[in-house]
C-alpha positions as a Markdown table, in Angstrom:
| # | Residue | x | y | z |
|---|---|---|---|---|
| 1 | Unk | 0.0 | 0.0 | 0.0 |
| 2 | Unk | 2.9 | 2.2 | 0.2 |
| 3 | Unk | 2.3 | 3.6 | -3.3 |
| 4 | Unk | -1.0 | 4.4 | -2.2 |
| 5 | Unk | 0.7 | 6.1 | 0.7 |
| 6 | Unk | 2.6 | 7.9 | -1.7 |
| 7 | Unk | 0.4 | 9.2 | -4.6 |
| 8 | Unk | -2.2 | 10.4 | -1.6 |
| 9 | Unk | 0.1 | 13.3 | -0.3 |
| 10 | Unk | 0.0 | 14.7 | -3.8 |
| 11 | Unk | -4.0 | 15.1 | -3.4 |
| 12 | Unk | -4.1 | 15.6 | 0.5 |
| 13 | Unk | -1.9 | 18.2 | 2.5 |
| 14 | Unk | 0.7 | 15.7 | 3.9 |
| 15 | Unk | 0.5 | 18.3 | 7.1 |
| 16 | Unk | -2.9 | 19.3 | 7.6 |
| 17 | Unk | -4.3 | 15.5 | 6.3 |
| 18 | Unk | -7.0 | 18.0 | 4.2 |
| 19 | Unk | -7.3 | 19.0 | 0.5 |
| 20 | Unk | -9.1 | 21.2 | -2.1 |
| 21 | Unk | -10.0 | 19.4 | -5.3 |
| 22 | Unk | -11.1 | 21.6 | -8.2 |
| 23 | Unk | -13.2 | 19.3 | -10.1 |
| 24 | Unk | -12.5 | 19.8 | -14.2 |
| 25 | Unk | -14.7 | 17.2 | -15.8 |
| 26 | Unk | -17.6 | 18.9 | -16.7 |
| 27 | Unk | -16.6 | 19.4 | -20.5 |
| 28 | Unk | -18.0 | 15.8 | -21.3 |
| 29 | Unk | -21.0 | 16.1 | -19.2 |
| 30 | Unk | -22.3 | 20.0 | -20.1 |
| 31 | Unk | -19.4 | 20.8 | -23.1 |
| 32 | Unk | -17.2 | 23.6 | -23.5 |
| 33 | Unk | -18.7 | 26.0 | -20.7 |
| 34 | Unk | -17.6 | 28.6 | -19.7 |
| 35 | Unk | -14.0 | 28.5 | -17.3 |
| 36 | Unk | -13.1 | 25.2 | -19.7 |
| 37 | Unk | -12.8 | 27.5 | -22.5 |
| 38 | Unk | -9.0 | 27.9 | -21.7 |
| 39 | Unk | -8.3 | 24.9 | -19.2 |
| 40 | Unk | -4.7 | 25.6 | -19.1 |
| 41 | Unk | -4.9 | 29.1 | -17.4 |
| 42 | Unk | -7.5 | 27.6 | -15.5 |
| 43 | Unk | -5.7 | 25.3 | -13.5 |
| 44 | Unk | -2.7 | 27.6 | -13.6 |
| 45 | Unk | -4.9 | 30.1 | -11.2 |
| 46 | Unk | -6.5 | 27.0 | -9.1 |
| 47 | Unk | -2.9 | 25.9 | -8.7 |
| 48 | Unk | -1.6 | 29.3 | -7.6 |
| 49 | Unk | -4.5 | 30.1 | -5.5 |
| 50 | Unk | -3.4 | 26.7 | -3.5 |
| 51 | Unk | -5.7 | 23.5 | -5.1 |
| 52 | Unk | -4.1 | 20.6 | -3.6 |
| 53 | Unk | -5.5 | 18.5 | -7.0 |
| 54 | Unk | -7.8 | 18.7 | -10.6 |
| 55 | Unk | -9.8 | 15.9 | -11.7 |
| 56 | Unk | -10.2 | 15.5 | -14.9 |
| 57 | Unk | -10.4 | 13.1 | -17.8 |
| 58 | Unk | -8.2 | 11.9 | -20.1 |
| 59 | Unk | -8.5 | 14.8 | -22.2 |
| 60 | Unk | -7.3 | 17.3 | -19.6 |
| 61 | Unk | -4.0 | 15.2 | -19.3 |
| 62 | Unk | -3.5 | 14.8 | -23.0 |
| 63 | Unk | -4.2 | 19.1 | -23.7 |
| 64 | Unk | -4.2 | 20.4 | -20.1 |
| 65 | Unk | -0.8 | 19.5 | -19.1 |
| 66 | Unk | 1.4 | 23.2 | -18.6 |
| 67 | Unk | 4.7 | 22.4 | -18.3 |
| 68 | Unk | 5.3 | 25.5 | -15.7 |
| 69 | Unk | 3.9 | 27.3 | -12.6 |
| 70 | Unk | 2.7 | 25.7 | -9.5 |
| 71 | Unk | 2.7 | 21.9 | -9.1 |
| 72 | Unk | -0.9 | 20.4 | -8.7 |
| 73 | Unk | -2.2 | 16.5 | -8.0 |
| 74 | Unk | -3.7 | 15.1 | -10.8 |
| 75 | Unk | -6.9 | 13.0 | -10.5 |
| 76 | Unk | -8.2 | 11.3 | -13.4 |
| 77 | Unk | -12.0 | 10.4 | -13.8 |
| 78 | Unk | -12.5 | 7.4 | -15.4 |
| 79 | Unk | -16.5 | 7.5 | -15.5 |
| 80 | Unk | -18.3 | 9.5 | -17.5 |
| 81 | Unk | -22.4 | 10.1 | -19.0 |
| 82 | Unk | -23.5 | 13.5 | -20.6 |
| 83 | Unk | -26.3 | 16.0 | -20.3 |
| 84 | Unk | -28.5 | 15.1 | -23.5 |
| 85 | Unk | -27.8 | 11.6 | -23.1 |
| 86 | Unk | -31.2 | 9.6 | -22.1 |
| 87 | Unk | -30.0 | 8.9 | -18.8 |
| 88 | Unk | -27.5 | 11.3 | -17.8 |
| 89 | Unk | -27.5 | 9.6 | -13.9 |
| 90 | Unk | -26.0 | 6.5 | -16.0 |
| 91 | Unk | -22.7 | 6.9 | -15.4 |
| 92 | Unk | -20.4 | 4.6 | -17.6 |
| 93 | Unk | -16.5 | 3.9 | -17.2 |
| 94 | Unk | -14.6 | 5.4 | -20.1 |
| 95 | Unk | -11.0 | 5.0 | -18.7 |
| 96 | Unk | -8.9 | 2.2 | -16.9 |
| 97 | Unk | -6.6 | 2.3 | -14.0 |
| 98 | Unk | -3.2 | 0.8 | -15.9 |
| 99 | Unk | -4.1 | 4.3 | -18.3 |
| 100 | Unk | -4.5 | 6.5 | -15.4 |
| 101 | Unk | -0.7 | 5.6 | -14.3 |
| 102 | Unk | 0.4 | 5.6 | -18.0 |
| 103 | Unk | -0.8 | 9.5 | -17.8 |
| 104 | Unk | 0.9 | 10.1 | -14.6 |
| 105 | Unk | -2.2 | 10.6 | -12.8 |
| 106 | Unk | -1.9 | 10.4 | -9.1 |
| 107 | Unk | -5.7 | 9.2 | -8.3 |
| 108 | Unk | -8.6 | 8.1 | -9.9 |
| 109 | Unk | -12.1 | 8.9 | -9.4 |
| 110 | Unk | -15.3 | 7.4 | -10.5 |
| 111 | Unk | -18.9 | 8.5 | -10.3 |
| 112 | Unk | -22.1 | 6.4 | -8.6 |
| 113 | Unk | -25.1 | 7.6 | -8.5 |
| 114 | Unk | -27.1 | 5.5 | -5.6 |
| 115 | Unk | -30.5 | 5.3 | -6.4 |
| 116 | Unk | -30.2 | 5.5 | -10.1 |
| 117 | Unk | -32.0 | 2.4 | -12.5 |
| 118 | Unk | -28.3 | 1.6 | -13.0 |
| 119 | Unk | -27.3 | 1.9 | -9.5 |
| 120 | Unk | -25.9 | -1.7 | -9.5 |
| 121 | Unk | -24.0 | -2.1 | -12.7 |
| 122 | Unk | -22.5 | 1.4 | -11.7 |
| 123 | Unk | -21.3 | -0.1 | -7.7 |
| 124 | Unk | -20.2 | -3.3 | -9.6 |
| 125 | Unk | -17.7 | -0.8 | -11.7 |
| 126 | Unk | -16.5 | 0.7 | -8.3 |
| 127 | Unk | -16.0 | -2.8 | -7.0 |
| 128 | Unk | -13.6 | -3.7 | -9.7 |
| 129 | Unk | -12.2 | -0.5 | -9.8 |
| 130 | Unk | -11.2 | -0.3 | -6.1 |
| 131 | Unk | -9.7 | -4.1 | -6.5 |
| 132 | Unk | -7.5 | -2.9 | -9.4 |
| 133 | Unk | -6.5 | 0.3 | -7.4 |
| 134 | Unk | -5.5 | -1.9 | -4.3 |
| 135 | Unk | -3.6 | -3.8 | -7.0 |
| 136 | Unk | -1.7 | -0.8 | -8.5 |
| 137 | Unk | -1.2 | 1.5 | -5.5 |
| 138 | Unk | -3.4 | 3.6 | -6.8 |
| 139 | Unk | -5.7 | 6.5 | -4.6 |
| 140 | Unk | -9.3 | 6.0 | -5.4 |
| 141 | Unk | -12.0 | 9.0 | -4.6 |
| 142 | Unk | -15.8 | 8.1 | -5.6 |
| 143 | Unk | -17.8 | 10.7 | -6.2 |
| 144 | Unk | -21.5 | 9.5 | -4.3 |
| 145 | Unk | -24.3 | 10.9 | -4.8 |
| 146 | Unk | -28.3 | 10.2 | -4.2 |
| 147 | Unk | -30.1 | 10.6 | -7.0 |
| 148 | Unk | -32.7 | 8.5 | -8.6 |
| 149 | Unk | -36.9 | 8.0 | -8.5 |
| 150 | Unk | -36.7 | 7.1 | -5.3 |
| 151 | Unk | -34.7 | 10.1 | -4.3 |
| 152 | Unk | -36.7 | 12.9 | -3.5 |
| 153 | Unk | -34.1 | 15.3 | -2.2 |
| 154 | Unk | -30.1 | 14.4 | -2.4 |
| 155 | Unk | -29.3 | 16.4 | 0.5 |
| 156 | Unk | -30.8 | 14.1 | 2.7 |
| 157 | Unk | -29.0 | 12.6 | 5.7 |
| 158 | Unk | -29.7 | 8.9 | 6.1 |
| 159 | Unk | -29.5 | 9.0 | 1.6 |
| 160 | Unk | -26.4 | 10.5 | 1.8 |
| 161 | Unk | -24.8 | 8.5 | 5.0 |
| 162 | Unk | -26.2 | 5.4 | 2.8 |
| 163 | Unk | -23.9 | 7.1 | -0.5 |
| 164 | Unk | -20.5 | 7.9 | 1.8 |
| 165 | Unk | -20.8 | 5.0 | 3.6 |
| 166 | Unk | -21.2 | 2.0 | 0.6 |
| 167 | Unk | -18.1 | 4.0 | -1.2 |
| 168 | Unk | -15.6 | 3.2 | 2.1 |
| 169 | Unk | -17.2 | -0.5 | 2.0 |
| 170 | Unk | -16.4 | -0.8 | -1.4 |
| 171 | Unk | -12.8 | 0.5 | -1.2 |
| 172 | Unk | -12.9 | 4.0 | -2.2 |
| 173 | Unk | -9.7 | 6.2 | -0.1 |
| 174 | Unk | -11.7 | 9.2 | -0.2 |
| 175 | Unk | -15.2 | 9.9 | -0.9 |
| 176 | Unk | -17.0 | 13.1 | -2.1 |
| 177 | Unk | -20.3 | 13.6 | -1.8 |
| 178 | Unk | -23.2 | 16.4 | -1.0 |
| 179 | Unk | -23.8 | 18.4 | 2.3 |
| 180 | Unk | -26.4 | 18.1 | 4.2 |
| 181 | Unk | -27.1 | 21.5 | 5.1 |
| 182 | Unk | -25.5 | 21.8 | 8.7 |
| 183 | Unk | -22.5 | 21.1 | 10.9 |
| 184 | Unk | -24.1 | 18.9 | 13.5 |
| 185 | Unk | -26.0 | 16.5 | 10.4 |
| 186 | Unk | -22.8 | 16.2 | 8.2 |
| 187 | Unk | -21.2 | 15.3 | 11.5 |
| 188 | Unk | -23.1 | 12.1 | 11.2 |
| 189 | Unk | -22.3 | 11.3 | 7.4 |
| 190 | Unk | -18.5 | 11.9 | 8.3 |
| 191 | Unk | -18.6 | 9.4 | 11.6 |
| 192 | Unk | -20.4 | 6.9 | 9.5 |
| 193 | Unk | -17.9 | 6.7 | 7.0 |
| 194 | Unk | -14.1 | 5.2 | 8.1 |
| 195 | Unk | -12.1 | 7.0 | 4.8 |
| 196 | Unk | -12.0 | 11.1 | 4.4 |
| 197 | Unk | -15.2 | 12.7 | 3.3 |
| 198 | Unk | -15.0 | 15.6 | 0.9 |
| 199 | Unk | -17.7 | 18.2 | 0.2 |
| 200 | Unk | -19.6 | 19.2 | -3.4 |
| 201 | Unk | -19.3 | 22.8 | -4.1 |
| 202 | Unk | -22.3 | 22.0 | -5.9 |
| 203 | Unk | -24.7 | 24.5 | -8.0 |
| 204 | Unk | -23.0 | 28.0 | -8.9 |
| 205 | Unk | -23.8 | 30.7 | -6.0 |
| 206 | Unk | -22.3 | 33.7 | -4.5 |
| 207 | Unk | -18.4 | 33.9 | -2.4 |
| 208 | Unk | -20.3 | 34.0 | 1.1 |
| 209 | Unk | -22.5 | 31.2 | 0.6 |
| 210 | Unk | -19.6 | 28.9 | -1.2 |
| 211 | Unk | -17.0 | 29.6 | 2.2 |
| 212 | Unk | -19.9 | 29.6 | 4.4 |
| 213 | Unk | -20.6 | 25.7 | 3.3 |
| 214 | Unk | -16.7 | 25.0 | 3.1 |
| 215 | Unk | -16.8 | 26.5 | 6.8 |
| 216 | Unk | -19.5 | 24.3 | 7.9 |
| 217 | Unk | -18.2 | 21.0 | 6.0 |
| 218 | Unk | -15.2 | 21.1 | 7.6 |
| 219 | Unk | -16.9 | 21.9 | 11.0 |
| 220 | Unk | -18.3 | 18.6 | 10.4 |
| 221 | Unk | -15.4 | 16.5 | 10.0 |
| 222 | Unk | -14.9 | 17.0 | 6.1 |
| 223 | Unk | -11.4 | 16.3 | 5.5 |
| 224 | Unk | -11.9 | 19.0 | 2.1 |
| 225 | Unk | -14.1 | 20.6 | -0.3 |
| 226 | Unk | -14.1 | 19.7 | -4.3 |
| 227 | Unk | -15.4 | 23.6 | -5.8 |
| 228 | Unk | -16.0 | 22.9 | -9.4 |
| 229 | Unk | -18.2 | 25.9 | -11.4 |
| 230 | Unk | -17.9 | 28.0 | -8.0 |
| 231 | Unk | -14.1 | 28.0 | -8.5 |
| 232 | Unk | -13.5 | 27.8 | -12.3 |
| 233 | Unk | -16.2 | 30.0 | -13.0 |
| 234 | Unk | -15.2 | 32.4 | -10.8 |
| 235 | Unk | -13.8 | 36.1 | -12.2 |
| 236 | Unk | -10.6 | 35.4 | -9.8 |
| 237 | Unk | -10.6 | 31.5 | -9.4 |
| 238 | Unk | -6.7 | 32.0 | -7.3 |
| 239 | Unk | -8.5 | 33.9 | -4.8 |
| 240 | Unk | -11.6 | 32.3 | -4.5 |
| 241 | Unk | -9.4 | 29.0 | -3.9 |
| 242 | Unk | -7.1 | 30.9 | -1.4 |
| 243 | Unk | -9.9 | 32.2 | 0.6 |
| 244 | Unk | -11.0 | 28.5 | 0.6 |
| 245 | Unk | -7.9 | 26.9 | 2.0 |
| 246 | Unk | -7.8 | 29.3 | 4.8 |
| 247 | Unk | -10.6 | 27.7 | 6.2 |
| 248 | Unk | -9.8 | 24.2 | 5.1 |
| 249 | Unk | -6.1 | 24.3 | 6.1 |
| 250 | Unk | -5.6 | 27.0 | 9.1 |
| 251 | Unk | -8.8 | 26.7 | 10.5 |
| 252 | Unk | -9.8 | 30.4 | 9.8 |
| 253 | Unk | -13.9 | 31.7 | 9.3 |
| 254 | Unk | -15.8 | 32.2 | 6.5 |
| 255 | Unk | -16.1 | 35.9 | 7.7 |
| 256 | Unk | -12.3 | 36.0 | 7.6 |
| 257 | Unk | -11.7 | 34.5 | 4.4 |
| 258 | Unk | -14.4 | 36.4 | 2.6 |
| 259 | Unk | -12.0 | 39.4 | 2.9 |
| 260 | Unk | -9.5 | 38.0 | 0.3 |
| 261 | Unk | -12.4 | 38.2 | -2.4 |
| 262 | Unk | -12.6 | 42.2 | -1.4 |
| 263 | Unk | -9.3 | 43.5 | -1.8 |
């Protein structure tokens, strides 16, 4: 497991054990969207601003790679389903392990979507994929989230304690998932689940309620936030990122880190 060991203090702060992922994927799901446009001077302000690691698909190592400024983990997602597809919760894999490490990827990440029609061929793909990560030394996050007929609302606790907690079973080294709305209830998903637990920056909103979520995920035991359209989408994605890591890696308040975004 040492390369595990390893390729995990690319993604997580070997000091503070926490990390902020700046999730890059969306170009197969939603297309060339805004903040993707340009990917390489994307993730060369995420980097600066202090991302601990990018996830992205194979594309984003074959075009994205920069060859200068700041050093950032690489995590590839190996899953994939878009928006005009006829089931866009049916996520399919589109990538392997043995390629990930061919890239130089230091993680991989796949996407489940409990509660979807294809909720079991999906966990069957994270099975095999955690085995073959165990197998290669290779960092595995899953990205779990409720969503399906049965799912009425995705934040839900016991949904998404059920979604963090079948990941860790499964083998998954890190899990990200949704928050649940408060400190005290995400305290329970992050209890229930044995491996780190990071937060969805989820829907684009404004700076104060992005940092006041990263604030309360991590006063409820999230070892890190993935920021995806909140970050790249941002007009100053370095200093939305820096203001996050104050409170994911000193401990600071939203109130406090909020004043980065108005210098």
């Amino acid at each position: 497991m040492r390369g595990k060991e390893i390729r995990l203090e690319r993604i997580m702060d070997r000091n503070t054990g926490r990390t902020i992922i700046v999730p890059l994927d969306h170009g197969v799901t939603l297309g060339p969207i805004p903040g993707l446009i340009d990917v390489e001077r994307t993730i060369d302000l995420v980097a600066e601003g202090g991302a601990n690691a990018v996830i992205g698909h194979l594309g984003l190592a074959l075009h994205g790679h920069r060859r200068h400024g700041r050093d950032v983990g690489l995590i590839m997602h190996l899953s994939a389903s878009t928006s005009i597809g006829p089931d866009p919760n049916d996520k399919v894999l589109v990538n392997t392990v043995t390629n990930a490490l061919r890239m130089g990827a230091d993680g991989v990440s796949v996407h489940i979507n409990v509660g979807a029609d294809s909720e079991a061929r999906m966990l069957q793909d994270l099975g095999r994929i955690a085995v073959e990560c165990i197998e290669w030394g290779m960092p595995l996050l899953a990205m779990m989230y409720p969503r399906g007929r049965k799912i009425a609302d995705e934040h839900d606790l016991e949904s998404v304690k059920l979604a963090a907690r079948v990941a860790a079973e499964l083998g998954a080294d890190i899990v990200k998932t949704v928050y649940t709305g408060d400190p005290d209830s995400f305290r329970e998903v992050t209890r229930g689940c044995p491996v780190p637990v990071v937060v969805a920056g989820g829907s684009k909103t404004d700076d104060r309620a992005i940092l006041d979520l990263v604030e309360g995920a991590m006063e409820g035991g999230a070892a890190g936030i993935s920021i995806g359209r909140n970050a790249f989408q941002h007009p100053t994605p370095d200093r939305l990122i820096r203001a996050a890591a104050l409170i994911v890696h000193e401990g600071r308040s939203a109130e406090e880190a909020i004043e980065i975004l108005r210098m």
